[in-house]
C-alpha positions as CSV (number, residue, x, y, z in Angstrom):
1,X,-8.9,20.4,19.6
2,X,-12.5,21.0,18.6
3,X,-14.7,18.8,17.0
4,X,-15.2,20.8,14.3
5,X,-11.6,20.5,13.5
6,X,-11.0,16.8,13.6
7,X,-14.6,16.1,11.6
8,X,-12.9,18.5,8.9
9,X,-9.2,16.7,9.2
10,X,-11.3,13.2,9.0
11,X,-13.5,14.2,5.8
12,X,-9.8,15.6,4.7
13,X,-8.7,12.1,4.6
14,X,-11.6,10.5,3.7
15,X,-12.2,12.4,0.4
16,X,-8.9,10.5,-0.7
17,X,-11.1,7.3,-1.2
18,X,-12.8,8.6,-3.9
19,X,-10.0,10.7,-6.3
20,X,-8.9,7.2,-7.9
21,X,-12.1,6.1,-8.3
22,X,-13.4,9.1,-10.0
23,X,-10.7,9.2,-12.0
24,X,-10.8,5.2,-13.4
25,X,-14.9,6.2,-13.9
26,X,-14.0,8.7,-16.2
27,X,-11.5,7.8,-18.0
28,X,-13.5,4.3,-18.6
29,X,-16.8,6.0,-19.7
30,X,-15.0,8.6,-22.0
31,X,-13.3,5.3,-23.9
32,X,-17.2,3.5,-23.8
33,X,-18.3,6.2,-25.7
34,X,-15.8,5.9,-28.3
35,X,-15.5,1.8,-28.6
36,X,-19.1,2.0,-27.8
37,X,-18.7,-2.1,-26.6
38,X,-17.6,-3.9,-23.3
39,X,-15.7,-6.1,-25.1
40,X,-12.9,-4.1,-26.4
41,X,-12.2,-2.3,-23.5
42,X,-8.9,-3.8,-21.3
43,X,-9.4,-3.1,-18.0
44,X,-5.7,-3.3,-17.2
45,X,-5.1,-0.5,-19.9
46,X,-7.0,1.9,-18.2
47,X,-5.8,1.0,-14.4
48,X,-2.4,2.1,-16.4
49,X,-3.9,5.5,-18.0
50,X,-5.6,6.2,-14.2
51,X,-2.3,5.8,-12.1
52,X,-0.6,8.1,-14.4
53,X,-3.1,10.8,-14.0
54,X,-3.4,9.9,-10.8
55,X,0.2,10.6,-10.2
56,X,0.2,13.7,-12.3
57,X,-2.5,15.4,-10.4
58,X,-1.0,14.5,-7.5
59,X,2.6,15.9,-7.9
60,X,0.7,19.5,-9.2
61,X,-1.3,19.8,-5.7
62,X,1.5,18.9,-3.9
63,X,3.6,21.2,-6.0
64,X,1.5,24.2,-5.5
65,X,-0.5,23.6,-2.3
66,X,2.2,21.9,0.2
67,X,5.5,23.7,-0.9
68,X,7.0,24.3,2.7
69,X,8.5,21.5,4.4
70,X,6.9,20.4,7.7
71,X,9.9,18.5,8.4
72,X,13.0,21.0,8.3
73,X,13.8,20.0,11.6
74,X,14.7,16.7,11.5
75,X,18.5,15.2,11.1
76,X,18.3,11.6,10.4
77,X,20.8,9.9,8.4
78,X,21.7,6.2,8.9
79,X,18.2,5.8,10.2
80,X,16.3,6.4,7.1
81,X,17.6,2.5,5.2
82,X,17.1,0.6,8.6
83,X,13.5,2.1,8.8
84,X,13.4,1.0,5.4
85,X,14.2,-2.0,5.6
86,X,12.6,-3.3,9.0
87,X,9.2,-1.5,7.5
88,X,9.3,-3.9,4.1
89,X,10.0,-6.9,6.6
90,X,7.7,-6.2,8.9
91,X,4.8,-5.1,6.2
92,X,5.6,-8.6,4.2
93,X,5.3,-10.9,7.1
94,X,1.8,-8.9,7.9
95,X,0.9,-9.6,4.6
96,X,1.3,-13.9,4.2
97,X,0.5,-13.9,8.1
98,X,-2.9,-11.7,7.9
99,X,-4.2,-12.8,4.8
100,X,-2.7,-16.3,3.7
101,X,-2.6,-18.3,7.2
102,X,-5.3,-16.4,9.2
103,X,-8.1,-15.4,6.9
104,X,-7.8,-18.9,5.0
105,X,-8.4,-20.9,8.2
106,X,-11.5,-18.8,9.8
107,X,-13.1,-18.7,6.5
108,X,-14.5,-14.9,6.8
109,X,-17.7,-15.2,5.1
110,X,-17.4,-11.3,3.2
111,X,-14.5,-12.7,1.7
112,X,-15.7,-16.2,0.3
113,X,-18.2,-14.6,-1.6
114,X,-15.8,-11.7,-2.7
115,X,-13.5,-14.3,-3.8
116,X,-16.2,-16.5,-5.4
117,X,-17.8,-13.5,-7.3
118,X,-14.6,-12.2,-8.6
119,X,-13.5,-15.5,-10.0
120,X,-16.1,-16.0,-12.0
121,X,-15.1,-12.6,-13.8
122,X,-11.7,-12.4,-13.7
123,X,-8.7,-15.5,-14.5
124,X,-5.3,-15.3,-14.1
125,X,-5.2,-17.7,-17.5
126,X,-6.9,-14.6,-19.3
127,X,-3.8,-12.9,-19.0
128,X,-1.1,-12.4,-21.4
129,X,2.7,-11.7,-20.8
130,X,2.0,-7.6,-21.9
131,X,-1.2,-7.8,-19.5
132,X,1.3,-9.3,-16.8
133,X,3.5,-6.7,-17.4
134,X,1.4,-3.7,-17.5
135,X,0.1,-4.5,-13.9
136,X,3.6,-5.3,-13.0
137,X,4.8,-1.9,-13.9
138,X,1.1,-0.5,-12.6
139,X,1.0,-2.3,-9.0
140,X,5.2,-1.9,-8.3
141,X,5.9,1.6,-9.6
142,X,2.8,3.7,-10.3
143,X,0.2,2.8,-7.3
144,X,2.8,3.4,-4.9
145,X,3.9,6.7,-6.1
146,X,0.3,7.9,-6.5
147,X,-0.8,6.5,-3.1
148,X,2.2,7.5,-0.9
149,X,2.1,11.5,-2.7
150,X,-1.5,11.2,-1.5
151,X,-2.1,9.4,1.7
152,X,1.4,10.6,3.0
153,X,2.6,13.4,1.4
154,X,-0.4,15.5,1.0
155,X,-2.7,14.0,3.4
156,X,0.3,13.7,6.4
157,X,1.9,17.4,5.8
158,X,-1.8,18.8,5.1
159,X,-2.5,17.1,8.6
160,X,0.5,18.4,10.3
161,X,0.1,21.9,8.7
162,X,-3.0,22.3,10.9
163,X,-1.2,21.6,14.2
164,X,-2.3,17.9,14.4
165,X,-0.3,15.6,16.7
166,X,2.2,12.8,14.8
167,X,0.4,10.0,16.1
168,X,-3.1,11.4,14.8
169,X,-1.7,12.6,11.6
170,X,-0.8,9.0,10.9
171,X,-3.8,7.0,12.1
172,X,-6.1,9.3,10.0
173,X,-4.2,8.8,6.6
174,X,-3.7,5.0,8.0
175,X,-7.8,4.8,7.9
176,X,-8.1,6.7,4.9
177,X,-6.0,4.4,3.4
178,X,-7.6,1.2,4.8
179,X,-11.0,2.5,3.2
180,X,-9.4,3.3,-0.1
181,X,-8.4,-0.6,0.1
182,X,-11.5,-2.4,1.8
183,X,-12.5,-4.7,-0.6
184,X,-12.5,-7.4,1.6
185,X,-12.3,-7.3,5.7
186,X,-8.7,-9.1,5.3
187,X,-7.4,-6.1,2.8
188,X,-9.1,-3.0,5.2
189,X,-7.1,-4.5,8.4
190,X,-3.9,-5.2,6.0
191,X,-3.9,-2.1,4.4
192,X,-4.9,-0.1,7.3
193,X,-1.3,-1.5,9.2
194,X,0.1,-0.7,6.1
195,X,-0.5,2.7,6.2
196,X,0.4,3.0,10.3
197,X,4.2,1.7,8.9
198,X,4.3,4.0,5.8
199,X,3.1,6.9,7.8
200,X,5.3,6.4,10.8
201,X,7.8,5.8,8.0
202,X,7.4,9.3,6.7
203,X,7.4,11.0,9.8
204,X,10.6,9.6,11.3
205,X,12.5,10.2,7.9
206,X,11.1,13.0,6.6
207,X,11.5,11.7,3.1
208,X,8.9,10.4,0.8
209,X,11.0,8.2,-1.6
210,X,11.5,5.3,0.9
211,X,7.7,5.2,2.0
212,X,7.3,5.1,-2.2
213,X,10.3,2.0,-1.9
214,X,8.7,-0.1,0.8
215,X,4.9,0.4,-0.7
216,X,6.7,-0.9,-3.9
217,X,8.5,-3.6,-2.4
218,X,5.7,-4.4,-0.5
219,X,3.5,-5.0,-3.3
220,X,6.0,-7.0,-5.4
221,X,5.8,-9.5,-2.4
222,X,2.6,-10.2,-2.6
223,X,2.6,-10.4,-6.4
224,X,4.9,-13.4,-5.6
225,X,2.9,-16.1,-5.6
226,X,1.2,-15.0,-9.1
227,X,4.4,-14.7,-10.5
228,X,5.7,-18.1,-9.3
229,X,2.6,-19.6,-10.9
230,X,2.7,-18.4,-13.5
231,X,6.1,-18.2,-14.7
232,X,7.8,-21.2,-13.2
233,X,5.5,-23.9,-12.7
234,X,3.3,-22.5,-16.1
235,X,0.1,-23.3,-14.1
236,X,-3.1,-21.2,-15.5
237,X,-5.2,-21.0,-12.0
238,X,-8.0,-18.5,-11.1
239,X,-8.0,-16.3,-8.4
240,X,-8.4,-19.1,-6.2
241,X,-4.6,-20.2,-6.7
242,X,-3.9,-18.2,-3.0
243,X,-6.2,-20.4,-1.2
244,X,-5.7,-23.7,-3.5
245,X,-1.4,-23.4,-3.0
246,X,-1.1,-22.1,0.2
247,X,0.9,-24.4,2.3
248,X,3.6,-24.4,-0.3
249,X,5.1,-21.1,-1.5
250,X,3.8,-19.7,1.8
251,X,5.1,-21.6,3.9
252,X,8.9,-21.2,2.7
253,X,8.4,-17.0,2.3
254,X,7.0,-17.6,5.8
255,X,10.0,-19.3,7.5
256,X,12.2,-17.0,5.1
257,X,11.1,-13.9,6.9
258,X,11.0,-15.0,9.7
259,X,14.8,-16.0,9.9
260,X,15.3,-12.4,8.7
261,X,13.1,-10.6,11.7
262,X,15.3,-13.0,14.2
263,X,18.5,-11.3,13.0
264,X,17.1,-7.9,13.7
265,X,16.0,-8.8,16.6
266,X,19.4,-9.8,17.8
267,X,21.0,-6.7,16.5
268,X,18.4,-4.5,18.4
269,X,20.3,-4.9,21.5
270,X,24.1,-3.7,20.1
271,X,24.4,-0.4,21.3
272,X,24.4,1.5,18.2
273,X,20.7,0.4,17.4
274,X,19.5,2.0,20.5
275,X,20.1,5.5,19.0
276,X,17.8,4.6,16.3
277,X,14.6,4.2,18.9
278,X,15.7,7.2,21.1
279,X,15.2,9.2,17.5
280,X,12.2,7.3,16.8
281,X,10.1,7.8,20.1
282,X,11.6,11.6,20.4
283,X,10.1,12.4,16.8
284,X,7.1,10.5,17.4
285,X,6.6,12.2,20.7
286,X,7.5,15.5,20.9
């Protein structure tokens, strides 16, 4: 492939990073104008009003720009809910491994003084029940529509469209999506493994509604822990509450999912689940 190619393929991906943002800028400076103060404007209002556009926009490209299939080919039926479900396992225990146990014991420094900065902005205590529930509703059902019709379905099929292998298909929308999400060193690596399983996800199934399911699921796992405190022990904690609780709620998910992964494991080696990884590597591969 020349160079020319994979520079355009890259900036393909790349250019995802910014469509959100573009869209939460304007959508915020045309409501300034209006309220024409900082104060009345809820942030968590216009995440909501973005992700909608967001996903509107979104289904119209897709709609008009990537109508053929790329995947006509494939004939996968009882291996699209195992995928599924291995992928929200495996994506959840990536999660409380990555960012609760390792990046709270080495301390990165980037992330301190994230954290530290965006405490002293933003509380958990400042948010009411209809707040909770808008980014509930945002984080669960509209971000991972939005994000999996753009990093996978357009960005993916776009990808494979212009004769790029699998493999490379999903490491660029797997780095596009890492830089759409690199707030912190922790959440680049996180998401970035996030998008490798959603991707590889998409291309073994050939059907965008349980990448959409596992993104979901995904973040309503990590939402946890604010829930938890929130609803059931009525604390009122800043951001800080991951680092300040994490041996306890943690700790139990942790063992939880891992008890989970070790009866997979031992159904891996019936004979029927071998099928699934012949299909696997010969999609992946071919």
């Amino acid at each position: 492939m020349k160079y020319d190619k994979i520079f355009k393929n890259i900036a393909f991906c790349i250019s995802f990073c910014f469509i959100n943002w573009l869209i939460f800028i304007i959508i915020f400076n045309v409501i300034f104008v209006f309220l024409k103060n900082l104060g009345l404007i809820d942030i968590n209002h216009i995440n909501l009003l973005s992700s909608i556009i967001f996903i509107i926009l979104t289904y119209l490209v897709t709609r008009r720009d990537i109508k053929k299939s790329c995947f006509k080919d494939l004939n996968i039926k009882t291996i699209d809910i195992y995928v599924f479900i291995l992928s929200s396992i495996l994506m959840s225990t990536i999660f409380f491994i990555l960012i609760y146990n390792i990046e709270n014991k080495l301390n990165f420094i980037y992330y301190q003084r994230y954290l530290k900065n965006f405490s002293e902005n933003i509380q958990i205590n400042d948010i009411n029940i209809i707040n909770l529930l808008e980014i509930i509703f945002t984080s669960i059902i509209l971000v991972p529509i939005g994000e999996e019709l753009y990093f996978r379905k357009i960005g993916i099929t776009f990808l494979k469209s212009k004769g790029l292998h699998n493999n490379y298909s999903i490491l660029l929308s797997a780095f596009s999506f890492g830089l759409f999400h690199s707030a912190t060193l922790s959440s680049l690596i996180y998401s970035f493994l996030i998008g490798l399983i959603t991707g590889l996800l998409y291309i073994v199934t050939g059907k965008l509604r349980y990448s959409i399911l596992t993104h979901g699921f995904n973040n309503l796992l990590s939402m946890s822990s604010a829930l938890y405190y929130y609803f059931i022990l009525k604390d009122t904690p800043d951001i800080n509450f991951i680092m300040k609780h994490n041996n306890n709620i943690t700790g139990i998910i942790n063992i939880f999912i891992i008890l989970i992964l070790l009866y997979f494991i031992k159904i891996f080696y019936k004979k029927r689940f071998i099928g699934i990884y012949k299909k696997l590597f010969k999609y992946l591969y071919k």
